[in-house]
N, C-alpha and C positions, 0 to 999 in steps of 0.2 A: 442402423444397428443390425449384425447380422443376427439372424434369427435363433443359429447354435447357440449364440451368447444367451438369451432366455429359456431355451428349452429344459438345460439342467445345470442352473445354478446350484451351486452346491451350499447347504443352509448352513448359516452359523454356529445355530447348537451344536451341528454335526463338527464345525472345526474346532470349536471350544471344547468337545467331549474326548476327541482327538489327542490336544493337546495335554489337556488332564491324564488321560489312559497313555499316553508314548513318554518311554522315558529316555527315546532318544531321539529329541527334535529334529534334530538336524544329522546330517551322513556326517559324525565326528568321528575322530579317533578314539578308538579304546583308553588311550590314558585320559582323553580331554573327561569323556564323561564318567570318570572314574575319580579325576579330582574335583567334578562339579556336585558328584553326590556327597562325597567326603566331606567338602567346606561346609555342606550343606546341612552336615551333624553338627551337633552342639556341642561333642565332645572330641573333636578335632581339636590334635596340638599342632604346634610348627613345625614342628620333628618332624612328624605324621605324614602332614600334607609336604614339606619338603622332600621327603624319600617319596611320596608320588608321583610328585611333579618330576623328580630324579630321574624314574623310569622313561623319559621321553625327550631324548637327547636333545632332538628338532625344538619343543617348548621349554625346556631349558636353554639353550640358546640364548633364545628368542626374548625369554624373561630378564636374562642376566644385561641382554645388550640395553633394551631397554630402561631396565634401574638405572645400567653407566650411561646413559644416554643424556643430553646438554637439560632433556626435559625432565628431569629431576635435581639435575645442579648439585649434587653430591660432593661435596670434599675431600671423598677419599672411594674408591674400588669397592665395589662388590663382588666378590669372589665364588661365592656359596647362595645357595635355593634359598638355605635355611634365612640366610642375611637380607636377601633378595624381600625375603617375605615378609619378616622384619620390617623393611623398610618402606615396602610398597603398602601393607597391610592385607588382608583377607578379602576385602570387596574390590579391589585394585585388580590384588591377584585370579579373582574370580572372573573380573570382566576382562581380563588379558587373556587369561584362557579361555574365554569364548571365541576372542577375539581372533584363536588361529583356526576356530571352525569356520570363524564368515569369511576368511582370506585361503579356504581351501577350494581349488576349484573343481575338486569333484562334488559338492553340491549344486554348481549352475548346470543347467542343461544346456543343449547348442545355441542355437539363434531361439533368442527370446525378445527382441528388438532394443536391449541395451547392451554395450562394449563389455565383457569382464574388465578390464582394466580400467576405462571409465567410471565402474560403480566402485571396485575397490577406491581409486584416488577420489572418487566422492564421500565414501564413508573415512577415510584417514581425512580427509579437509575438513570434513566438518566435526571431526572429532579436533584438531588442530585448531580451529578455530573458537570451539567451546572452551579449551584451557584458554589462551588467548584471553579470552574474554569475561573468562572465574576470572584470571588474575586482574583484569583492568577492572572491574566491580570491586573486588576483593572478598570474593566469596570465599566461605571458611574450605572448600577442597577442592580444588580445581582439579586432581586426578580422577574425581566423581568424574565431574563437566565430564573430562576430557574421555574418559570409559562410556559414560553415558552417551557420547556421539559415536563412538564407534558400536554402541549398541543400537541405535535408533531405529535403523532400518531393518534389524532379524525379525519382524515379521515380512516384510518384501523377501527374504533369502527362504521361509518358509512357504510363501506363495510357490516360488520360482521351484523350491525342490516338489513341490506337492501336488501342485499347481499349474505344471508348464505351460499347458494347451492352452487351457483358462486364462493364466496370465500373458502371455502374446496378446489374447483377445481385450483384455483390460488395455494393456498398455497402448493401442491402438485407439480403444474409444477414449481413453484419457487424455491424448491428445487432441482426441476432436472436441471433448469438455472441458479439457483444459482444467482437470482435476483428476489425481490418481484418486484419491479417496472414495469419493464418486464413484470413479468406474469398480473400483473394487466391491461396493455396496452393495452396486448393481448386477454386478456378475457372483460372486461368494456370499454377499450378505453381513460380511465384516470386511473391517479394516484394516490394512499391516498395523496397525499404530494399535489396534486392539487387541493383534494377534502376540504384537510384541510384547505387550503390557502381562497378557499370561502370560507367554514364556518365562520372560525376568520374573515372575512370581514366583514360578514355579522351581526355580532354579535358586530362587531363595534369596532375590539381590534386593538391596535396602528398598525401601516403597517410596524415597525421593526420586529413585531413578527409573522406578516404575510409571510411576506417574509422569514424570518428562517423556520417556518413553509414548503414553499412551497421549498424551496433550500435544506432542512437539506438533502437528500440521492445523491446531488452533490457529485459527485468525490473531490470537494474542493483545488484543485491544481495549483487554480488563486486564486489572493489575492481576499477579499470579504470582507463581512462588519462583524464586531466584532461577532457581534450577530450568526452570520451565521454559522462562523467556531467554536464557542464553543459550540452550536450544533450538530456538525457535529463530533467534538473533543470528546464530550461526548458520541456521539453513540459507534462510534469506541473504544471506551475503554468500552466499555458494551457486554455483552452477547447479542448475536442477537435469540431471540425467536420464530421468526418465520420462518429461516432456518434452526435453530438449527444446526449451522455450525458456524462456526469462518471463516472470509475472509482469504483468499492466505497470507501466513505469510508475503511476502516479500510486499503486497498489502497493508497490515495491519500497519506495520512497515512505509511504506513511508508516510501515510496519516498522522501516528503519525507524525511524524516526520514534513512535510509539515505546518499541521495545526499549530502545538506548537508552531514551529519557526515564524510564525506569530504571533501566540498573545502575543511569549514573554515570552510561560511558560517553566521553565527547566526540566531536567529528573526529576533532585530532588521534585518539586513539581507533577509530574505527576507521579512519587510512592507514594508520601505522601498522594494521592485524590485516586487514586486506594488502595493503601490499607485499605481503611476509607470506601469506598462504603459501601461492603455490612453489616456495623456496623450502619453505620448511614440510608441505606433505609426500613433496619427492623425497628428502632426504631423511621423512619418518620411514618411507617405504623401504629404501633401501637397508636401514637400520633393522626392518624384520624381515626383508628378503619375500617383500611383495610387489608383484609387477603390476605398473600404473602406467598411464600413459606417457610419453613422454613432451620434453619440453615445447616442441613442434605441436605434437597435437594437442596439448592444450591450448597454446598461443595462437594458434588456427579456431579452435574454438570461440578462445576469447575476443579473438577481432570479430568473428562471427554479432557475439553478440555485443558486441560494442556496436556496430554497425547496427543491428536491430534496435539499442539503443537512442540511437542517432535519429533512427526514423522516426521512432517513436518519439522523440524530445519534439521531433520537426512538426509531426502530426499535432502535439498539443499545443505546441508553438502558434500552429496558424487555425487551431481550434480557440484557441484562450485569443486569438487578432479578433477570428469571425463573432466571438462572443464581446469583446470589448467596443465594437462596430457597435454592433446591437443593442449592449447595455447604452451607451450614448446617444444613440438614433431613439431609443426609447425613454431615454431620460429629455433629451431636445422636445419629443414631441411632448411629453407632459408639460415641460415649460414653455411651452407655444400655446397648449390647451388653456395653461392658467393664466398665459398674456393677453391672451382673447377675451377669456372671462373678465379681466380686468378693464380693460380696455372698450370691450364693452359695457359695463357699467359705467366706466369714466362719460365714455360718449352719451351713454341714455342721459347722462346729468347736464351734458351739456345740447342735447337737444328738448330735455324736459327746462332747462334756462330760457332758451331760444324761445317754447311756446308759452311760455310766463311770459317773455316780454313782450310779445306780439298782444297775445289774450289783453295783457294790461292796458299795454298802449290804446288797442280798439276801445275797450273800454271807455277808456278816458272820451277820447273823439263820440264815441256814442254821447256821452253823457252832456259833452260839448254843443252836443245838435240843441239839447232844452234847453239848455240854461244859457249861451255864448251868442253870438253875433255873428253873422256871418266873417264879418272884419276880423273878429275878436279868432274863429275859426283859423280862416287864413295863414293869419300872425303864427300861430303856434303848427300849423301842418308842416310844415317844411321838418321841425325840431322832431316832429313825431315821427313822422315817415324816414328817418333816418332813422331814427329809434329802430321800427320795424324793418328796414332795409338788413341794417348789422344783424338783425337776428333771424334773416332769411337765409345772408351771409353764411353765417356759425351753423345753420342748418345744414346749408349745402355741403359746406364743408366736412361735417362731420358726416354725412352722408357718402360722399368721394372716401371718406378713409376708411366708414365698413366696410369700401368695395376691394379694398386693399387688404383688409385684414388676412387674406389667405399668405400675400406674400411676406410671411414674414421673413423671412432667411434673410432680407436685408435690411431690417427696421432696425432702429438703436432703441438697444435696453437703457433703461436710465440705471446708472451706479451697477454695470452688471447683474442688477436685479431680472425679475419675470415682470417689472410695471414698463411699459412703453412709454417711451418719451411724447403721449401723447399733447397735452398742452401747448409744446412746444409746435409740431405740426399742423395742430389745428389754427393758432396763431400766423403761422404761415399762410396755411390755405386762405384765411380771411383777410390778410394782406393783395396776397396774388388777385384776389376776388375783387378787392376793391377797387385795386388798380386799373384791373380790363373798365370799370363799371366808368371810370371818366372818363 
């Protein structure tokens, strides 16, 4: 961490108090913040704010294209501000007009180590993305969604004008954390998402899209409000431009997956919105006459990270093999430990048989000495001594298979069970045994 980066971190209260005192956030145009204060009365008519927005031929345009544009589906021409306004409403029209301060480029400064054109075609995709995705939920406004993604990042645009030096140095250790948020914490002591969250207050914009605003870089893995997680759905399915990294596959994957199942959207629909992106944020761009990369550089990008992709799939691939090795080598030896156990008790029953019949049989013959005959002796030794023989046998035998019991890897389980086919074995050995014994 360079060491500039801690010496004078600039404190939060100091950017909070900032933003409170400045009533002009960002390097706007005179008309822009002339109609942000105005909406921002209570007693602001149509007329009003129409003949303002009039003053400013470029955001006139700009308003009008986008009313006629496919992404309001209109049945007939808009012609006039006044109808414009009408149609779009007040907070539509408030966050369009912010929206030609963040697509002005005299607020970025030179080399900041992300593309201008980059971070515009990132902030129109993921605004592109959030309608997209009001509509497949069916949330009651998708032109929110869709303002509220092109507003997400005006705290990043307020770092970068305010910020330069500092933010170079953030975006730098954010890739070695692999968190902007983070690094912003650590160097300013707030975060664009907090930074943002004032702004839109301050500027008067509804408090659902303030709060997307300040939540959008949540992990999102408790339920939350609509707004929040199609934000947050839409980031995630976008190129992240200022790590220039793709998240942890399997990180990437859950959030999909978390987010979706909440709002209710299917795989089907979240191929049909990703493969539409970057069709439809080139041809939002040109519709406001904002320069975004073009189709090359992004398709370069994207093999990029298909390819990082790919390795990553391959890394978990032979991580989830080396792990399923292991769970089985460790599941075999527990069933080897429990065959043993078994198998050793079988056998202690059949060598505690064995000294039963020995102990008995002696017995008897002792008992034989006082009371029998020698003759009488004789006649039944042969019948005994076999007795004790089989059960030196059965001894031996089972003796030879505890010496065995390590190998198991080639013993037969009886019924795919953990009992060893011991009975059957020992039968054996005591066959083999008696055979040499003639």
């Amino acid at each position: 961490m360079p060491s500039t980066i801690m010496k004078t971190p600039a404190k939060a209260d100091d950017i909070k108090a900032q933003i409170v005192k400045n009533s002009d956030l960002l390097a706007m145009p005179g008309a822009v913040s002339e109609i942000l204060d105005s909406i921002s009365r209570d007693d602001i008519s149509i007329e009003s704010l129409s003949k303002t927005i009039s003053q400013d031929p470029a955001l006139t345009g700009r308003l009008l294209r986008i009313t006629n544009s496919p992404y309001y589906g209109l049945s007939h021409r808009v012609n006039s501000i006044q109808h414009a306004v009408m149609v779009m409403g007040m907070t539509t029209v408030k966050c369009l007009t912010l929206s030609a301060a963040l697509f002005s480029p005299k607020i970025l400064p030179g080399d900041f180590g992300i593309g201008m054109r980059a971070l515009y075609g990132n902030f129109l995709a993921v605004a592109t993305t959030c309608r997209k995705l009001a509509v497949a939920c069916k949330y009651e406004a998708p032109e929110d969604a869709f303002t509220c993604g092109l507003l997400l990042h005006i705290g990043l645009l307020y770092f970068l004008e305010h910020y330069p030096e500092k933010y170079g140095e953030i975006i730098k250790t954010a890739r070695r954390m692999g968190s902007v948020v983070d690094a912003e914490k650590m160097v300013l002591g707030i975060s664009h998402c907090e930074v943002g969250y004032l702004m839109v207050q301050k500027w008067g914009l509804p408090e659902n899209i303030a709060l997307a605003i300040r939540n959008h870089d949540s992990t999102g893995n408790k339920s939350g409000r609509t707004l929040d997680d199609i934000t947050r759905l839409a980031i995630v399915l976008n190129h992240d431009v200022v790590l220039e990294s793709s998240q942890q596959i399997e990180e990437k994957i859950s959030r999909i997956s978390a987010v979706s199942g909440r709002l209710g959207i299917s795989e089907e629909d979240l191929v049909e919105i990703s493969s539409t992106i970057l069709k439809d944020t080139i041809e939002f761009a040109e519709l406001i006459e904002v320069e975004v990369e073009d189709y090359e550089a992004i398709l370069t990008r994207a093999n990029k990270e298909i390819f990082s992709t790919y390795l990553s799939l391959h890394r978990l691939f032979k991580e989830r093999q080396e792990l399923t090795r292991r769970i089985l080598n460790e599941e075999r030896a527990k069933g080897i430990l429990e065959a043993k156990q078994i198998a050793t008790s079988t056998l202690a029953h059949y060598i505690n048989n064995a000294s039963m019949e020995i102990s008995g049989h002696s017995q008897i013959l002792r008992m034989a000495l006082d009371s029998k005959t020698p003759e009488e002796i004789c006649a039944t030794l042969p019948k005994e001594l076999d007795v004790i023989d089989k059960a030196i046998q059965k001894t031996v035998a089972v003796m030879e298979e505890i010496s065995e019991l390590n190998i198991l890897d080639e013993m037969e389980f009886f019924e795919k069970s953990k009992i060893l086919n011991i009975d059957d074995k020992i039968k054996e050995r005591i066959a083999n045994l008696g055979n040499a014994l003639r």
